[in-house]
Backbone as a printed PyTorch tensor [residue, N CA C, xyz], in Angstrom:
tensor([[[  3.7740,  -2.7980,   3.5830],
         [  3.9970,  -4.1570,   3.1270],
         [  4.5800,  -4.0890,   1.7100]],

        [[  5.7850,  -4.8060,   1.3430],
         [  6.4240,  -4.7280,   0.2410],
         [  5.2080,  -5.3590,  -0.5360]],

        [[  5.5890,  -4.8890,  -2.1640],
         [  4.8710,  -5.7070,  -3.3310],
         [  4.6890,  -6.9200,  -3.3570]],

        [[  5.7500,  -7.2700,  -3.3840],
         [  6.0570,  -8.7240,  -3.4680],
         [  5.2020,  -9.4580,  -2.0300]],

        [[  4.8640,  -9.0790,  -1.2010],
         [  4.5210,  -9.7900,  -0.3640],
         [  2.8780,  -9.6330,  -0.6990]],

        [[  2.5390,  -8.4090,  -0.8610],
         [  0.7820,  -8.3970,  -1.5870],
         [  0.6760,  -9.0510,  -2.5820]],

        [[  1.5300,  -9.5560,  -3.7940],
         [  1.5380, -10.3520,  -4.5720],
         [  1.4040, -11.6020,  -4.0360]],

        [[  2.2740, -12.1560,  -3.3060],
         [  2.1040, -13.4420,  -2.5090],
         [  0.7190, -13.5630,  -2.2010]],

        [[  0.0560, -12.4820,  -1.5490],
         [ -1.0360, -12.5210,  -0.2390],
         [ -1.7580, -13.4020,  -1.6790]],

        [[ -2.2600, -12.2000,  -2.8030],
         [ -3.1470, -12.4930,  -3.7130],
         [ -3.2540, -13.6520,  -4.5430]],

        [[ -2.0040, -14.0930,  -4.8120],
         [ -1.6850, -15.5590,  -5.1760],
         [ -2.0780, -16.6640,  -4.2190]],

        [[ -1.8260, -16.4270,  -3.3280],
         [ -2.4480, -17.2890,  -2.1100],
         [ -3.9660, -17.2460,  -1.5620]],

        [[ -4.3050, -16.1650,  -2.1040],
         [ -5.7270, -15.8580,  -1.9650],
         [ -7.0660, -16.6780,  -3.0420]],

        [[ -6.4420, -16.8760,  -3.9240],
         [ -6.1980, -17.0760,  -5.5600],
         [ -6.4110, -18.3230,  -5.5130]],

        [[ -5.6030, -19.1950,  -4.9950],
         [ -5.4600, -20.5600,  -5.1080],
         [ -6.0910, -21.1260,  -4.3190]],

        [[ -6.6040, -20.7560,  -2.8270],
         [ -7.5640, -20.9760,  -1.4850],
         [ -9.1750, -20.7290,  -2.6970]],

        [[ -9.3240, -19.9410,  -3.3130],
         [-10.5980, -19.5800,  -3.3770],
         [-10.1200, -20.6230,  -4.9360]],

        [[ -9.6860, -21.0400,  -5.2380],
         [-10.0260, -22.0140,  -6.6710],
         [ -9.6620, -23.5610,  -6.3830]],

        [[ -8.9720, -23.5910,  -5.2410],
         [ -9.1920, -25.1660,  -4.4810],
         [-10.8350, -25.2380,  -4.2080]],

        [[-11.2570, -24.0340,  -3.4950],
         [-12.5830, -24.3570,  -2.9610],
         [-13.5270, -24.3650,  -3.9480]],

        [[-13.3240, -23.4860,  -5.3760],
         [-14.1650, -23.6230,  -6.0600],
         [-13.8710, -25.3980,  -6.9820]],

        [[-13.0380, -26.1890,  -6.5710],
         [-12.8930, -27.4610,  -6.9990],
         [-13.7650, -28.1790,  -6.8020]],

        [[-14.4560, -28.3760,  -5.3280],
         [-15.3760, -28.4640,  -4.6500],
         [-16.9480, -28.6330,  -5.3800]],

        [[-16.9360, -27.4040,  -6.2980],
         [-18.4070, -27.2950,  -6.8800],
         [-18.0390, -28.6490,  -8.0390]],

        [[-19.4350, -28.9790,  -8.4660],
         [-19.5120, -29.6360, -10.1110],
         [-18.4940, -28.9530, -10.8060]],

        [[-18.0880, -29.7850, -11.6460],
         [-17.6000, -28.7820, -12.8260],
         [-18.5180, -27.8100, -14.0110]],

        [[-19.7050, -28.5320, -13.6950],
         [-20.4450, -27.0260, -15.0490],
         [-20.5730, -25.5110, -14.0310]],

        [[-20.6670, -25.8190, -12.6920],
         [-20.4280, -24.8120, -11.9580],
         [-18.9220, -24.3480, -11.2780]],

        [[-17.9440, -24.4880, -12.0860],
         [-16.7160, -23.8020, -11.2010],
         [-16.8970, -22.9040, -12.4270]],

        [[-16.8120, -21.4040, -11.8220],
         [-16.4550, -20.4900, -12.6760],
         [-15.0710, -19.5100, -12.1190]],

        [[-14.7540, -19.8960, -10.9180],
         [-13.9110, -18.7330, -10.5760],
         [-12.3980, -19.0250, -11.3560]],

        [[-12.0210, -19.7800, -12.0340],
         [-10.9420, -20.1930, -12.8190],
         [-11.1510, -19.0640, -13.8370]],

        [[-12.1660, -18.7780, -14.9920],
         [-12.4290, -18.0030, -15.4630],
         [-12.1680, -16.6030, -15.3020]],

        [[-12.6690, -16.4830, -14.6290],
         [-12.7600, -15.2630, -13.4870],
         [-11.6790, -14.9190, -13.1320]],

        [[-10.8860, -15.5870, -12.3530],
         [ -9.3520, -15.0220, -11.8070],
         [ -8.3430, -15.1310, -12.9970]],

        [[ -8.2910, -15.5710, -13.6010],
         [ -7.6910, -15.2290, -14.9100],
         [ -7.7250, -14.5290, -15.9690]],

        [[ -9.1870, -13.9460, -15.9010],
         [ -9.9880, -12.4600, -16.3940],
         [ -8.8730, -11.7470, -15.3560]],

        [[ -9.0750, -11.5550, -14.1460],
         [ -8.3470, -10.0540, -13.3680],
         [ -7.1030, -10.0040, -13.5520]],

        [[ -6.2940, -11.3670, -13.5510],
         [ -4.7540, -11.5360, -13.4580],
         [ -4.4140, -11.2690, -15.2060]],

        [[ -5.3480, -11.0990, -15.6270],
         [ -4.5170, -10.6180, -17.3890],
         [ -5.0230,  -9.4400, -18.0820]],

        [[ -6.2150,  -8.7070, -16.9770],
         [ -5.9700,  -7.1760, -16.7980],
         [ -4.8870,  -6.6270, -15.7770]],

        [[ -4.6380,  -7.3330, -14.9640],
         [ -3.5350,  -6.7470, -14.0670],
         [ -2.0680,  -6.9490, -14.9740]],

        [[ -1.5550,  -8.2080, -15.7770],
         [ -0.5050,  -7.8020, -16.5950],
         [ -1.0220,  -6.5910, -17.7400]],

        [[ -2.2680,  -6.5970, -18.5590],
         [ -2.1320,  -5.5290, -19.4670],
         [ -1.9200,  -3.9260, -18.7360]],

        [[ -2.5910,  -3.9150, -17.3020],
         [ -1.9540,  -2.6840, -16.8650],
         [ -0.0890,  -2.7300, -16.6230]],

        [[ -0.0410,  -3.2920, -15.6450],
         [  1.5020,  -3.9410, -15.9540],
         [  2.1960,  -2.9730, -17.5410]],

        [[  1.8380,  -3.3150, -18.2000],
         [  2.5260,  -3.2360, -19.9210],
         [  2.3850,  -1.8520, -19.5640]],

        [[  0.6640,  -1.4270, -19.1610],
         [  0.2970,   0.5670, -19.6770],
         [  1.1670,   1.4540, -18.0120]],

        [[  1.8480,   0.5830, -17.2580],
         [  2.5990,   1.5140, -16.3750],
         [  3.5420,   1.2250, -16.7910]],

        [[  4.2290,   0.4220, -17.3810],
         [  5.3650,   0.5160, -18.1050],
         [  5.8650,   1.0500, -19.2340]],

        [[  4.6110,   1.7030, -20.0970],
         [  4.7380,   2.4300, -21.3530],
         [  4.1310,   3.8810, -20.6270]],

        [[  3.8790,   3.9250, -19.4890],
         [  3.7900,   5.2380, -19.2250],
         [  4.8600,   5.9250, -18.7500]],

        [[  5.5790,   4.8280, -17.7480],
         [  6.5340,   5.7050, -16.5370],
         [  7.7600,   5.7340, -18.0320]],

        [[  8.0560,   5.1750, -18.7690],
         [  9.1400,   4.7270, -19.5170],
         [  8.7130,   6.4790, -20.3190]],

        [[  7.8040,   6.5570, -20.1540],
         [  7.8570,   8.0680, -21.1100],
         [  7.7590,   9.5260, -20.1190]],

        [[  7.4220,   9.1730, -19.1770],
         [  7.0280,  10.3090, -17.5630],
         [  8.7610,  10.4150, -17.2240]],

        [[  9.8070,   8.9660, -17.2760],
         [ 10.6420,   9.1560, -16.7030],
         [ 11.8540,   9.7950, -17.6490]],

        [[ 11.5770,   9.7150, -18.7850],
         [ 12.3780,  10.0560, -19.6130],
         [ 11.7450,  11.9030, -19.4620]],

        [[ 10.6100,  12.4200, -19.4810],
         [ 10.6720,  13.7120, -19.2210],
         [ 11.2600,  14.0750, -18.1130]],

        [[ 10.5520,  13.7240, -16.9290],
         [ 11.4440,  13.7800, -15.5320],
         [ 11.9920,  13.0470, -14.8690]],

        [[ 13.6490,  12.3740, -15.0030],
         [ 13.3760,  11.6330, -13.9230],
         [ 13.3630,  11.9370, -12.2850]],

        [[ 13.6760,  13.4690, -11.9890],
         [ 13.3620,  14.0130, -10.7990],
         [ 12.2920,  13.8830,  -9.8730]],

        [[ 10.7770,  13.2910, -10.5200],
         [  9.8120,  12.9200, -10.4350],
         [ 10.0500,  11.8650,  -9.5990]],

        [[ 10.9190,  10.7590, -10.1550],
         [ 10.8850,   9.5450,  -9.9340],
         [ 11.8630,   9.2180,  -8.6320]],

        [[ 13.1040,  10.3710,  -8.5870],
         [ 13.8390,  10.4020,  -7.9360],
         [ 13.1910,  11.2940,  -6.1420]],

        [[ 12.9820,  12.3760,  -6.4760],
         [ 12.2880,  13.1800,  -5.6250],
         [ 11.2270,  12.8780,  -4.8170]],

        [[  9.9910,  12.4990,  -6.1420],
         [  8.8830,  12.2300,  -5.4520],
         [  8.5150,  11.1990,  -5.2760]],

        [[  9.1710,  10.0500,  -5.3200],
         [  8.7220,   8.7940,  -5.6290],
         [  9.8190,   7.8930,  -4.8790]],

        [[ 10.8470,   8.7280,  -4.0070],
         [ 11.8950,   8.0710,  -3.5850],
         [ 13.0740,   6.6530,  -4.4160]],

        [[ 12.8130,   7.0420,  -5.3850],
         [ 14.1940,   5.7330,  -6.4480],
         [ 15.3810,   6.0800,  -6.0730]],

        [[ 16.3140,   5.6650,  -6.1750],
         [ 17.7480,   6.2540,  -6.0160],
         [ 18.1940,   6.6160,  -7.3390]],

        [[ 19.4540,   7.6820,  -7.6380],
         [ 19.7840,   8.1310,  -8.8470],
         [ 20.6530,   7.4730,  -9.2870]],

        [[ 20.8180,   6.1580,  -9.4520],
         [ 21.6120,   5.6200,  -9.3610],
         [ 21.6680,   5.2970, -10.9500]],

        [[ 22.7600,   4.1650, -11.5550],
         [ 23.0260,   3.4590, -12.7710],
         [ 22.0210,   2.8640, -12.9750]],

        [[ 20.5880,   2.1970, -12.1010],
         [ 19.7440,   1.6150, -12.3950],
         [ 18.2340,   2.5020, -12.6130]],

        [[ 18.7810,   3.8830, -12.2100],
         [ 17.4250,   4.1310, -12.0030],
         [ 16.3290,   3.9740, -13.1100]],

        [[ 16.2040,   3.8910, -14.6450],
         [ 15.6510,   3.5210, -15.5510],
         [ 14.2700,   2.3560, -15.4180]],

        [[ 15.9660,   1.0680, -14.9790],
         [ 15.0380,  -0.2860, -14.7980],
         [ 14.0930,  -0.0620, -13.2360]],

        [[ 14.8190,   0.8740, -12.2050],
         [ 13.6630,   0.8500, -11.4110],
         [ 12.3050,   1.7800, -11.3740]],

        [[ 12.7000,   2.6310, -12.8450],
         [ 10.9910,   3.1250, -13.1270],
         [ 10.2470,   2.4780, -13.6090]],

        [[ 10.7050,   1.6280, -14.5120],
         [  9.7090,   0.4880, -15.4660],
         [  9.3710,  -0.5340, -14.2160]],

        [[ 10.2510,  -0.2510, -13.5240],
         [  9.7720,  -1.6460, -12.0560],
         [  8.3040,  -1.1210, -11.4790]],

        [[  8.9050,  -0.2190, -10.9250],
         [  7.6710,   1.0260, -10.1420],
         [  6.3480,   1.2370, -10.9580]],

        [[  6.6070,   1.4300, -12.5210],
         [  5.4730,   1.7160, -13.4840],
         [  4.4740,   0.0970, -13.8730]],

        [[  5.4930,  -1.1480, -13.4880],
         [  4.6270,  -2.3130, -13.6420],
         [  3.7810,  -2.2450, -12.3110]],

        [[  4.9070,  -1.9080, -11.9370],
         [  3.5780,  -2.5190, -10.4390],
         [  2.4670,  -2.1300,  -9.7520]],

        [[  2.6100,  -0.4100, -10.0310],
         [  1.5040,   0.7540, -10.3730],
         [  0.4550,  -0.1340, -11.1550]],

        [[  0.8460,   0.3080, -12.4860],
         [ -0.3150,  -0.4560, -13.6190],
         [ -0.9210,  -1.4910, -13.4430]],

        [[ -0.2110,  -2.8570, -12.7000],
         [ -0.8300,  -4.4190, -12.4850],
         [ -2.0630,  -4.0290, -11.0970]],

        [[ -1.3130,  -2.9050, -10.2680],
         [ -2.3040,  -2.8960,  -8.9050],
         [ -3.1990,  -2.1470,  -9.4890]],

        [[ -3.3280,  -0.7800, -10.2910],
         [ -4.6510,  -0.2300, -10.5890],
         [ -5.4550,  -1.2020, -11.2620]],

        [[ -4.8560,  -2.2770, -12.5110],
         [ -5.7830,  -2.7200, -12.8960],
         [ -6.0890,  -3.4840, -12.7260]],

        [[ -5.6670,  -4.2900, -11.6340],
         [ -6.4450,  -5.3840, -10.8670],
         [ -7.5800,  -4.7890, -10.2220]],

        [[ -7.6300,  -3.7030,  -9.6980],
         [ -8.8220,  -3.1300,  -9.1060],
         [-10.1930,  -2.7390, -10.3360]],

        [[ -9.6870,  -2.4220, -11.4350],
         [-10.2740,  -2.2670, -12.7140],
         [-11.1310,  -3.5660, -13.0060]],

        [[-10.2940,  -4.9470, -12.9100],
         [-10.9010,  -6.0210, -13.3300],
         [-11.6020,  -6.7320, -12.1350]],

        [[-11.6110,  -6.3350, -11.3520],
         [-12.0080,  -6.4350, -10.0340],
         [-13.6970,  -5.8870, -10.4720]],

        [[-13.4730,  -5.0780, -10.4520],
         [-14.4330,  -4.1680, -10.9110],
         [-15.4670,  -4.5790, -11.4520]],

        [[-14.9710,  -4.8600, -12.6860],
         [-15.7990,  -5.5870, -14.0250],
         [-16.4300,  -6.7440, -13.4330]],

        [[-15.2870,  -7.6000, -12.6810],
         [-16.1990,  -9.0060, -12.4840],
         [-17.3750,  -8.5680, -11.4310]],

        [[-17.0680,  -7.8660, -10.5700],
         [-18.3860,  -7.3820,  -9.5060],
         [-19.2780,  -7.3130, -10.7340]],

        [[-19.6790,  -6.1800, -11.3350],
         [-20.5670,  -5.6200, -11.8530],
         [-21.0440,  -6.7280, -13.1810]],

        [[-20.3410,  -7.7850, -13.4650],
         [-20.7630,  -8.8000, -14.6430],
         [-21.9000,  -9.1340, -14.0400]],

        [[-23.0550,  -9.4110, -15.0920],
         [-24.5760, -10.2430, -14.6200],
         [-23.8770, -11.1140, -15.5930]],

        [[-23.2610, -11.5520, -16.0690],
         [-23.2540, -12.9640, -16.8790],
         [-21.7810, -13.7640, -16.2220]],

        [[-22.3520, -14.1530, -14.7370],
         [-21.1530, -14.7240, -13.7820],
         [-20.5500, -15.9980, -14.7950]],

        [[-21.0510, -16.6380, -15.3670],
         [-20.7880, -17.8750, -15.8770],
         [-19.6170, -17.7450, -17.2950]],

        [[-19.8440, -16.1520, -17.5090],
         [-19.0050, -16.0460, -18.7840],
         [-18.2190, -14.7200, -18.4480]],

        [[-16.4670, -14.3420, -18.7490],
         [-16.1430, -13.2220, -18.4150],
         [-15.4980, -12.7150, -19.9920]],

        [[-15.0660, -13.7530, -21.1910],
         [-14.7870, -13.1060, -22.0700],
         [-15.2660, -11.8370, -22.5800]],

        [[-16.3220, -11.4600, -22.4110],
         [-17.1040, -10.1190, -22.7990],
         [-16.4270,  -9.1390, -22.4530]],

        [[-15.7630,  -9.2810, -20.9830],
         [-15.3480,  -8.2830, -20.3010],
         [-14.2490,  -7.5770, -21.0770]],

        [[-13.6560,  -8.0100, -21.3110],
         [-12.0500,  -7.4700, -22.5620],
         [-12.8570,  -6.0590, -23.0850]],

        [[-14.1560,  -6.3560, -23.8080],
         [-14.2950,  -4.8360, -24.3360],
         [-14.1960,  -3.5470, -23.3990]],

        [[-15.0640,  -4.0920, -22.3440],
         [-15.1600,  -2.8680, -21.0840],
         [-13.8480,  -2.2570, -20.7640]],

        [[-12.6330,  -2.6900, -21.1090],
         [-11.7350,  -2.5320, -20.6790],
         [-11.2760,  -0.6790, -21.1440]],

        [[-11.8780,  -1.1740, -22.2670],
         [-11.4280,   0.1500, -23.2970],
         [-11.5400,   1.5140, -22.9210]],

        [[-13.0300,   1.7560, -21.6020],
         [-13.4660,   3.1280, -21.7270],
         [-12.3130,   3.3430, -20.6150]],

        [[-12.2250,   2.4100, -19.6140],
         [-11.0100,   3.4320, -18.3510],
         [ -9.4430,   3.5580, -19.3800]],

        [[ -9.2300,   2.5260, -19.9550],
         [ -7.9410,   2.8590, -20.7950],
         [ -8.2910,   3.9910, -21.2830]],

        [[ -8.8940,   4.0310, -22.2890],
         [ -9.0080,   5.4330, -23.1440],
         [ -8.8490,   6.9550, -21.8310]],

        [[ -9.9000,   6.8050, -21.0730],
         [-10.5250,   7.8340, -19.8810],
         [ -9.1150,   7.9830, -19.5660]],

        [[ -8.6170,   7.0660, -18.5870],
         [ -6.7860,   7.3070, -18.3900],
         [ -6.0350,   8.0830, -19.0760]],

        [[ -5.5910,   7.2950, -20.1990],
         [ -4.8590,   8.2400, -21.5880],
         [ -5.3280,   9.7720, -21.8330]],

        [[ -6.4160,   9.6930, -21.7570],
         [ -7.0790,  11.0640, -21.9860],
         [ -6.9160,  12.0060, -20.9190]],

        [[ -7.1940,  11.4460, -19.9540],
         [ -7.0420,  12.8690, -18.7310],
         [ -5.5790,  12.7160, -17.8280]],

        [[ -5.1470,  11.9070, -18.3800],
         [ -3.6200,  11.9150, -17.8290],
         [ -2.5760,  12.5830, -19.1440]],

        [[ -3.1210,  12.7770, -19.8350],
         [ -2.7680,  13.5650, -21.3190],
         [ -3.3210,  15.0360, -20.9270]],

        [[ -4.2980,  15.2860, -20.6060],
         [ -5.0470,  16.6400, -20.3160],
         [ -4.2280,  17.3660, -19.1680]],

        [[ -4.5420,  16.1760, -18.1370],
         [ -4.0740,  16.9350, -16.6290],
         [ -2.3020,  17.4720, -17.3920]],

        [[ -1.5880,  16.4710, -17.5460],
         [ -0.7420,  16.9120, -18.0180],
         [ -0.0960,  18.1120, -19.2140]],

        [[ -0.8240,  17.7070, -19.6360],
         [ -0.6380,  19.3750, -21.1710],
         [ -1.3180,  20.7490, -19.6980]],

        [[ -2.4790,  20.9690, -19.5520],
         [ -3.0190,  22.0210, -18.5610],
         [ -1.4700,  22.3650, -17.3750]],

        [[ -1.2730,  21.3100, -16.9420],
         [  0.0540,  21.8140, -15.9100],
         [  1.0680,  22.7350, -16.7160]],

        [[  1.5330,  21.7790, -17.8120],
         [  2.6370,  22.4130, -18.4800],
         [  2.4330,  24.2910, -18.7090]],

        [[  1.2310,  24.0700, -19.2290],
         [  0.9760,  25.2820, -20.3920],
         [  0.3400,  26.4940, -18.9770]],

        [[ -0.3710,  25.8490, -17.7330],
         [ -0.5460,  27.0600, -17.0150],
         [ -0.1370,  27.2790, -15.7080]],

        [[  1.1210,  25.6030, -15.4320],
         [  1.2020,  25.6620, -14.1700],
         [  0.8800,  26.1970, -12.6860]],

        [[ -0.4480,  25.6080, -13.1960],
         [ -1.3730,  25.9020, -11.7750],
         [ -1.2220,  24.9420, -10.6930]],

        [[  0.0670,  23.6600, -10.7440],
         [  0.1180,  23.1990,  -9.6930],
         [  1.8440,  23.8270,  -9.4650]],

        [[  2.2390,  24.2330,  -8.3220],
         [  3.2970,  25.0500,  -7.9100],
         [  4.1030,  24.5380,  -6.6600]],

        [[  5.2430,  24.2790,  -6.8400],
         [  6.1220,  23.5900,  -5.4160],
         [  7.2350,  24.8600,  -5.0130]],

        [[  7.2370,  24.2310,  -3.8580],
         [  7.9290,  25.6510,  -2.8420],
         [  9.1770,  24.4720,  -2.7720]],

        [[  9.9010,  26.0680,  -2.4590],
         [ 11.5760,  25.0720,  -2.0180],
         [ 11.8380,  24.3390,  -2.9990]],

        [[ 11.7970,  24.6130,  -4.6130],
         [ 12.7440,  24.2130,  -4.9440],
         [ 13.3830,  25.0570,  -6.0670]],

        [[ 13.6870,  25.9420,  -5.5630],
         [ 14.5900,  26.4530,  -6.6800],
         [ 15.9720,  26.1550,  -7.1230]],

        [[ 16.3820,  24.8430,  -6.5440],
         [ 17.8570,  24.7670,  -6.8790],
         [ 17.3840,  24.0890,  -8.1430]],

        [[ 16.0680,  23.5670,  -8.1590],
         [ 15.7530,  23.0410, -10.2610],
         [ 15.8930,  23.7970, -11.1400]],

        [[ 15.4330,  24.8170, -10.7720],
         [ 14.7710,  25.7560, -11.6550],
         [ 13.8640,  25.9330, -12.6800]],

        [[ 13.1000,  26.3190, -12.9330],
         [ 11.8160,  26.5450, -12.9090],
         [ 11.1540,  25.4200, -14.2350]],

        [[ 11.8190,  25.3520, -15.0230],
         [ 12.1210,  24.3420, -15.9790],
         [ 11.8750,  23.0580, -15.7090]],

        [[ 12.4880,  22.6550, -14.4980],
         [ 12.8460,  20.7980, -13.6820],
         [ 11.5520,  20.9460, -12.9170]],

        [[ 11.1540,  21.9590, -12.4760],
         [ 10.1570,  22.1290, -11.7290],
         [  8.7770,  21.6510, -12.3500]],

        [[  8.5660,  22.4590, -13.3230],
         [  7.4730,  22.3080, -14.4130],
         [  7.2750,  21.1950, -15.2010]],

        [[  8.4440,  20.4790, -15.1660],
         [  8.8420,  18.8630, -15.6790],
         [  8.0130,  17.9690, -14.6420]],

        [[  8.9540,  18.4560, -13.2870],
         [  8.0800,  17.3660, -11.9750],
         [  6.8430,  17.6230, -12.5420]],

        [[  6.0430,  18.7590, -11.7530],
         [  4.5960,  18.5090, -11.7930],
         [  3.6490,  18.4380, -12.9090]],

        [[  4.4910,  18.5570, -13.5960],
         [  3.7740,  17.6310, -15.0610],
         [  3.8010,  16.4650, -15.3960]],

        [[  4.5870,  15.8490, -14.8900],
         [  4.6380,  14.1620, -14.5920],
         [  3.8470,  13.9410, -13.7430]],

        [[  4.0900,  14.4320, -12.3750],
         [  2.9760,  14.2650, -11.5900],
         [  1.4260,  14.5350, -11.8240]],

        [[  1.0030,  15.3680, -12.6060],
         [ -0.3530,  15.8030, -13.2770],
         [ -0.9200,  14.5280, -14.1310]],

        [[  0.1550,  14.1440, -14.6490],
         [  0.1210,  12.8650, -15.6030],
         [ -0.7240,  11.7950, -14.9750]],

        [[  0.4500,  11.2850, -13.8570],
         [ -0.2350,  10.1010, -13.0400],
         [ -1.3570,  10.4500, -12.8320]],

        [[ -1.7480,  11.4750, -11.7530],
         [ -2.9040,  12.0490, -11.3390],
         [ -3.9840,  11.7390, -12.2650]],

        [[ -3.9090,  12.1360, -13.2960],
         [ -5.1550,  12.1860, -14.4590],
         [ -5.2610,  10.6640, -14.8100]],

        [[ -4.3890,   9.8710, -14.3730],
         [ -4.4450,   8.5490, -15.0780],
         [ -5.5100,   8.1060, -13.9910]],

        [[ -5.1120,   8.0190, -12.7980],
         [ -6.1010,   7.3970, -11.5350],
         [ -7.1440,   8.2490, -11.5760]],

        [[ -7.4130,   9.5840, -11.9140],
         [ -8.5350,  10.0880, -11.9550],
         [ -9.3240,   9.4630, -13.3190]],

        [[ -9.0700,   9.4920, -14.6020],
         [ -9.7110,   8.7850, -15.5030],
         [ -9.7110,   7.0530, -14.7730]],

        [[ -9.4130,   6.4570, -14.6200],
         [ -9.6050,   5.2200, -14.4280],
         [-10.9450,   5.2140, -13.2070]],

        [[-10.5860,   5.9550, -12.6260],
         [-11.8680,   5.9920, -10.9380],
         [-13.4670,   6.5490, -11.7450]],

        [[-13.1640,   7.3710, -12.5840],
         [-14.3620,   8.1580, -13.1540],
         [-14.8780,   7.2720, -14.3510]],

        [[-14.2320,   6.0440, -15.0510],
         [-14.5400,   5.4260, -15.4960],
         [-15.1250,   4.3040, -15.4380]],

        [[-14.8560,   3.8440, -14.0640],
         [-15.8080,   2.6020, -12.9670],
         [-17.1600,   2.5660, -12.8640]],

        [[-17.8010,   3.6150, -12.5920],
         [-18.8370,   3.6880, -12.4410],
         [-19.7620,   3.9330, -14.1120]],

        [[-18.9660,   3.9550, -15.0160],
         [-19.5410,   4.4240, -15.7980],
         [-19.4400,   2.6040, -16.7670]],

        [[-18.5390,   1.8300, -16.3660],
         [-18.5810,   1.3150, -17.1980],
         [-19.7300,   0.0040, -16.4660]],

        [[-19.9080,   0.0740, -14.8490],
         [-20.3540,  -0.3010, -14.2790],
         [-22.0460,  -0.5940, -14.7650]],

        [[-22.2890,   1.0400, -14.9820],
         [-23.5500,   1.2340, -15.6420],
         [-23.7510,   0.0210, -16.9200]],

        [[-23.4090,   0.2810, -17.8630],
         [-22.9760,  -0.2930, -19.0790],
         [-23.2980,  -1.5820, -18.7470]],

        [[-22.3940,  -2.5180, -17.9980],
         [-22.8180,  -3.7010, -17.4110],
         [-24.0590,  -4.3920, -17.0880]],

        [[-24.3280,  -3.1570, -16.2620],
         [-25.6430,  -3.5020, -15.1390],
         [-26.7630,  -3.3970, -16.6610]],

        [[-26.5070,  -2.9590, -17.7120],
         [-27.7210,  -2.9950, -19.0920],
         [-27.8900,  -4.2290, -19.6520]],

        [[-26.5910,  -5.0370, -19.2090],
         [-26.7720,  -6.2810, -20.1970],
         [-27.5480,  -7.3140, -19.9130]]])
């Protein structure tokens, strides 16, 4: 299913569940709150896949081309920053997703903004790690391609190490910030 059409779904999902929350009193509608908490962690990821791929693609764009199917075309640039928003908005909708599950204070979500910090940081950090470790001992290794040479090679899967460490810090950071929550 294209983006754009899961975007639709969720927008439509969005507006069904805040018609119905119309329904309640007003000292009880909170999901307005709420869905506008996830939809403005999903643009700040948005921004952090776009300040990521904008720097992944400028090391490789073979990465982007190869493994990620883009075409090499005159556009390919604007279609990494495309690819890197839409990455970032879907992980961190699942991020703020997250947060609101695990909030005990349903009635209020401003708080949540701080939580945000440990998977950002966790991300940056082990998508910085995974990445430096590839470079320096390339322990992840691709067959068939030596028409790169060994150089373009070590570029790919260091971009790729990158991402990797980003979804791995963000997943390892859920539960932790989850905890955190569940204290308040």
């Amino acid at each position: 299913m294209p983006f754009t059409y899961r975007l639709l779904a969720l927008f439509i999902f969005i507006t069904v569940m805040l018609a119905v929350d119309l329904r309640n009193p007003p000292a009880k509608r909170r999901r307005f709150k709420l869905y506008s908490f996830i939809l403005s962690v999903g643009m700040i990821g948005a921004f952090f896949g776009v300040g990521v791929d904008s720097i992944t693609g400028a090391v490789s764009p073979d990465y982007f081309i190869y493994g990620k199917g883009l075409d090499a075309g005159a556009g390919l640039y604007r279609n990494i920053l495309l690819l890197g928003s839409k990455a970032g908005f879907s992980g961190a909708l699942i991020v703020g997703c997250v947060l609101a599950l695990f909030n005990p204070k349903k009635d209020r979500v401003r708080h949540l903004y701080r939580y945000l910090l440990l998977p950002l940081v966790m991300s940056i950090g082990l998508g910085m790690g995974f990445g430096l470790v590839q470079y320096y001992t390339a322990w992840v290794r691709l067959e068939d391609v030596a028409f790169w040479g060994a150089r373009q090679a070590r570029l790919f899967t260091t971009v790729w190490m990158v991402h990797v460490g980003i979804y791995v810090g963000a997943l390892i950071s859920l539960p932790l910030v989850g905890q955190q929550l569940r204290r308040l």
